[in-house]
C-alpha angles and dihedrals in degrees: 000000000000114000092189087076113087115251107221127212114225085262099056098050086050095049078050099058095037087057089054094056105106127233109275092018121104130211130197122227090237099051082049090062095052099047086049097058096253105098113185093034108098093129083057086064101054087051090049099056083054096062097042109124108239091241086067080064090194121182098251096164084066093070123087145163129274101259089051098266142132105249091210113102103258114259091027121121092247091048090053094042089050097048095047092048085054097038081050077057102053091254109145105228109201108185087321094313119126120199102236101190088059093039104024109129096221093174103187120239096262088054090052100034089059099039095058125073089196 
């Protein structure tokens, strides 16, 4: 094994996808996880945006859940932050619903395979 390649934390891997999700596209925290390597944690990827430090300046609004939504309860401050940064995008928000098959980030393998350096 070559020890001159980074080892990356879970987190890391994860901060890395969601900065690759381009302006007026959407990813699920599911689909994150995968993408990242860690299939069947898409609960890991909610906690790791949490703990993001603000200078990464990820795009954190990007990310949904699996059904299209905004994970944040409707009328609170996160739902309608979240909402306006999308809708700044070009994202149509409907009641929180976002159409994935218009707004869905699908990156293909080769973008993926030589953007990461896991």
């Amino acid at each position: 094994m070559d020890s001159s390649l980074p080892t990356l934390g879970m987190n890391e891997k994860i901060w890395l996808i969601v900065a690759m999700i381009p302006e007026g596209k959407v990813c699920s925290y599911g689909r994150i996880a995968d993408y990242a390597g860690l299939p069947g944690r898409a609960r890991h990827v909610s906690k790791a945006l949490k703990l993001a430090p603000c200078a990464l300046g990820l795009p954190w609004h990007r990310v949904i859940n699996s059904q299209g939504k905004i994970s944040f309860p409707l009328d609170t401050e996160g739902f309608r932050e979240q909402q306006e940064l999308l809708r700044a995008e070009g994202v149509t928000v409907n009641r929180g619903r976002i159409a994935l098959s218009e707004y869905e980030w699908r990156p293909d393998l080769a973008t993926l395979v030589m953007a990461m350096p896991f």
